[in-house]
ZAKEMAR-941994 format. One record per residue (C-alpha): x, z, y; residue in one letter. Coordinates in steps of 0.5 Angstrom, whole numbers, plus 500, padded with zeros to 3 digits. Layout:
BEGIN
{{X; Z; Y}; "A"}
...
END
This chain:
BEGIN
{{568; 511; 459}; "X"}
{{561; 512; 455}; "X"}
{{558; 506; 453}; "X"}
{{550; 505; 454}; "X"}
{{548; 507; 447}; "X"}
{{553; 513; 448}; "X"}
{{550; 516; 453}; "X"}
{{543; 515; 450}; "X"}
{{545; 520; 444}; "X"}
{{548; 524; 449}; "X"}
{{542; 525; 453}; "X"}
{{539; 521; 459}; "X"}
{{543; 516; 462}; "X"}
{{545; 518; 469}; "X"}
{{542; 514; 475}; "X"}
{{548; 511; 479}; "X"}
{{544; 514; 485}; "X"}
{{540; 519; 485}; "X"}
{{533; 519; 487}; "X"}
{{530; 523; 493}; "X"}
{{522; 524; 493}; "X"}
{{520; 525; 500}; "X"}
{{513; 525; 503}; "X"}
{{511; 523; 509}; "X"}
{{507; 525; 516}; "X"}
{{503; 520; 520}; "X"}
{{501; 521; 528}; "X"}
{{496; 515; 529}; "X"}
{{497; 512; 536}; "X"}
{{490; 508; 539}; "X"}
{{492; 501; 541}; "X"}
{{490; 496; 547}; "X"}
{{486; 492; 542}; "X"}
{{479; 494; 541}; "X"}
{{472; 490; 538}; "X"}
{{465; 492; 539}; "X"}
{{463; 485; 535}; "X"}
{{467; 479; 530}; "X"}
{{469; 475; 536}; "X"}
{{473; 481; 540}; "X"}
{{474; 482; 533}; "X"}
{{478; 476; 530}; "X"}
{{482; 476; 538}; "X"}
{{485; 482; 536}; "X"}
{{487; 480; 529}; "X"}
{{491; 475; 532}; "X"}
{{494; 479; 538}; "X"}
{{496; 486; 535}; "X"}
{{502; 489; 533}; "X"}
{{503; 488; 526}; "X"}
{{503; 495; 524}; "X"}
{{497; 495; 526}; "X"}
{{496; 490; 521}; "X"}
{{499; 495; 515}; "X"}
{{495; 500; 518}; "X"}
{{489; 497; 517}; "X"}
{{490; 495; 510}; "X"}
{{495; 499; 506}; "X"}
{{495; 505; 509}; "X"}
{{488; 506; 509}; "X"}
{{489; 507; 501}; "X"}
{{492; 515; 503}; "X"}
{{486; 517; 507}; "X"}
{{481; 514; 502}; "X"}
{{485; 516; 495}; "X"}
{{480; 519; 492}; "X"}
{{474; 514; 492}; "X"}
{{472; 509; 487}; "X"}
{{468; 506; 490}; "X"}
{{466; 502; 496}; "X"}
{{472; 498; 500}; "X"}
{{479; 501; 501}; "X"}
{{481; 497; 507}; "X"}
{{478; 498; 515}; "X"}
{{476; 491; 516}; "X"}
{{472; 491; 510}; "X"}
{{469; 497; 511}; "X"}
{{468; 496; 519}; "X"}
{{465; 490; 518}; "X"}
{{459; 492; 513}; "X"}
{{458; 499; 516}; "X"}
{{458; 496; 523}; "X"}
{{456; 489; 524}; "X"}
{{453; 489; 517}; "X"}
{{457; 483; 516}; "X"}
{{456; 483; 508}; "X"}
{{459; 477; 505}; "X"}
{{465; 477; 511}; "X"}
{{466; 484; 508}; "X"}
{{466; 483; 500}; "X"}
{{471; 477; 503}; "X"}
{{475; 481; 507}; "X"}
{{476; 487; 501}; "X"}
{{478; 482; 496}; "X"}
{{484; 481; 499}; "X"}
{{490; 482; 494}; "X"}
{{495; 485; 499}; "X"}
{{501; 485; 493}; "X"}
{{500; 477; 494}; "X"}
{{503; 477; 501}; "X"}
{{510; 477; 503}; "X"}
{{510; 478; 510}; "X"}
{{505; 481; 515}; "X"}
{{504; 475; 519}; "X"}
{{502; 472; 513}; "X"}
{{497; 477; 512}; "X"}
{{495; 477; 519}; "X"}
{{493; 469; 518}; "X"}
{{490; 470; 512}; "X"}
{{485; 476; 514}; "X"}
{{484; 472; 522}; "X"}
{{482; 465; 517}; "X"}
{{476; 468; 513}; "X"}
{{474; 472; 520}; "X"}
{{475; 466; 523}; "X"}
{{471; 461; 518}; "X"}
{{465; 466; 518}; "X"}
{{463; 466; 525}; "X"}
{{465; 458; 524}; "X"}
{{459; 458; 520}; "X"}
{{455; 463; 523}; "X"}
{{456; 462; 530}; "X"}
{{451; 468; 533}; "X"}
{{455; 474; 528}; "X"}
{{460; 472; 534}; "X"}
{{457; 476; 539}; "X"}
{{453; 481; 536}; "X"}
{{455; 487; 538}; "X"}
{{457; 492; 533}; "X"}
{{454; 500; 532}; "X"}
{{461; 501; 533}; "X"}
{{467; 500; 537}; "X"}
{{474; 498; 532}; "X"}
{{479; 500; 535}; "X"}
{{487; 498; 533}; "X"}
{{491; 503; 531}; "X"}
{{498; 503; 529}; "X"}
{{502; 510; 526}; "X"}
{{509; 513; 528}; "X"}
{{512; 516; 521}; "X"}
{{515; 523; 520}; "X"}
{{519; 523; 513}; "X"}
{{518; 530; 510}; "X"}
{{524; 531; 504}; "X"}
{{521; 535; 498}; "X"}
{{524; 539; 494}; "X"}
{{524; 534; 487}; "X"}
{{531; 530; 486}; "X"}
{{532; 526; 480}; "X"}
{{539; 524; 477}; "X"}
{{536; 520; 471}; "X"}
{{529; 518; 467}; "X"}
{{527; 526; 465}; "X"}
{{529; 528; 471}; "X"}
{{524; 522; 475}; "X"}
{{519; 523; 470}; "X"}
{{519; 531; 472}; "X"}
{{518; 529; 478}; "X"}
{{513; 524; 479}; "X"}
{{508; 529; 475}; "X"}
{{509; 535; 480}; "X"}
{{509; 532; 487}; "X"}
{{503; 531; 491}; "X"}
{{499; 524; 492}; "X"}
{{503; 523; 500}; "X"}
{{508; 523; 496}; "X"}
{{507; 517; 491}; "X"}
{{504; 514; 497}; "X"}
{{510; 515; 501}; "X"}
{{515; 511; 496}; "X"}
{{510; 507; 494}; "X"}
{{506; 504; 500}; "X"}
{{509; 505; 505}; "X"}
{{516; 503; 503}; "X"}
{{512; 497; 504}; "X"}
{{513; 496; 511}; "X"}
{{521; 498; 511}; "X"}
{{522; 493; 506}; "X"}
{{518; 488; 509}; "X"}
{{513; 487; 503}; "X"}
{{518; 486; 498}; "X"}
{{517; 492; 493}; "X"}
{{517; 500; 493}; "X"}
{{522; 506; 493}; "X"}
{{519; 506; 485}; "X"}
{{522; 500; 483}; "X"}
{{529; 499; 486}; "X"}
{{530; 505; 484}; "X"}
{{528; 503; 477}; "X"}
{{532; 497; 478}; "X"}
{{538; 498; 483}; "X"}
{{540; 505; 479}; "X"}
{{537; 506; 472}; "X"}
{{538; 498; 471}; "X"}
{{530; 498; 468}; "X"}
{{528; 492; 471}; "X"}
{{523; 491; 467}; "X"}
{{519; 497; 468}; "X"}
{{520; 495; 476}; "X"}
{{516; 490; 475}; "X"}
{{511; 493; 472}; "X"}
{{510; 499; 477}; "X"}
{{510; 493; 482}; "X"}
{{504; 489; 478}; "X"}
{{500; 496; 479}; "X"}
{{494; 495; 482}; "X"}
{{493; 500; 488}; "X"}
{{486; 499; 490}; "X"}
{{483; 499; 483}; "X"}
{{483; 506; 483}; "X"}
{{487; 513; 486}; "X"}
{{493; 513; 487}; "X"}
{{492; 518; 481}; "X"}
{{491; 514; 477}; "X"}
{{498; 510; 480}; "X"}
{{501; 516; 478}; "X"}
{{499; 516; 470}; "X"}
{{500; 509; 470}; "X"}
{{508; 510; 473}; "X"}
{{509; 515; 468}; "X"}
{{506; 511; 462}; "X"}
{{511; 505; 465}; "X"}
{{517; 510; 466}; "X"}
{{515; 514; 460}; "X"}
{{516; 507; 455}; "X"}
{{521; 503; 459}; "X"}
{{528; 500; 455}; "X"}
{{534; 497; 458}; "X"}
END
């Protein structure tokens, strides 16, 4: 049997298993929870499905991918445009969703900042919106692509030609099916091709600092220059 040094002279070392690059769709469902001002608002963060929750907050990152600017998580965002709520919007925006280990522990912490803003500005509860927030939640398709990798070379191949729903996919979405823990990316890196170091890497990336472009460029970088 080659040892690792070998393998490496000979060519990449293979993964011990291989990684499939699949994509995704998504058909959002409306839920029964609805807000036209913070305290209905507040009422429904404590009372829908956590999918709703994830919705909300990493999904949004595929459907605004392509802004630089302004906030990346529904919340934030309907409480600026909506109620014009903006010291509870900039609070809600600069939630780092990578710091939590669970939806409800996510759940509670957007429900406390809404809850300790109308606390201490009781009039915003029952102001009505210019809009209605509506709790959404999606059924997921998983769509294959043609991109298979059997080792680094072969990952790296593949990570430059699929789309940004692919990246999200794996990346973020994975989130929810590995209940916060990690990403596709990164168990694979650690699991089949033993590069821990990169795994943890990948899963310090920022992703609402910019596109998911840029997580792109910065997988690649990772990958690119990882050791063993």
């Amino acid at each position: 049997m080659a040892t690792v040094e070998t393998a490496i002279h000979n060519g990449p070392v293979a993964a011990l298993r291989p990684f499939y690059f699949n994509s995704s769709a998504h058909l959002l469902r409306i839920g029964r929870e609805q807000a036209n001002n913070l305290g209905e608002f507040l009422e429904g963060i404590r009372s829908c499905p956590e999918d709703s929750i994830f919705q909300h907050t990493f999904r949004t990152l595929q459907e605004h991918h392509f802004i630089r600017e302004g906030f990346s998580n529904d919340f934030a965002e309907w409480t600026l445009t909506a109620c014009n709520e903006v010291e509870l919007a900039e609070r809600l925006a600069s939630i780092d969703v990578r710091q939590f280990t669970s939806l409800q522990s996510l759940r509670n912490h957007i429900a406390g900042i809404v809850e300790d803003y109308v606390r201490r500005n009781p009039r915003a509860a029952a102001r009505s919106s210019i809009k209605t927030f509506y709790f959404c939640s999606s059924d997921i398709i998983v769509l294959p692509t043609p991109f298979v990798a059997h080792d680094r070379d072969e990952f790296l191949d593949g990570l430059t030609k699929v789309s940004v729903h692919c990246i999200h996919h794996h990346f973020i979405e994975a989130r929810l099916r590995l209940k916060l823990r990690s990403n596709d990316f990164s168990v694979w890196l650690e699991e089949d091709l033993k590069l821990a170091q990169a795994a943890r890497r990948l899963e310090r990336i920022d992703i609402y600092t910019g596109t998911l472009e840029d997580v792109r460029r910065q997988m690649l970088r990772i990958v690119s220059t990882a050791s063993a």
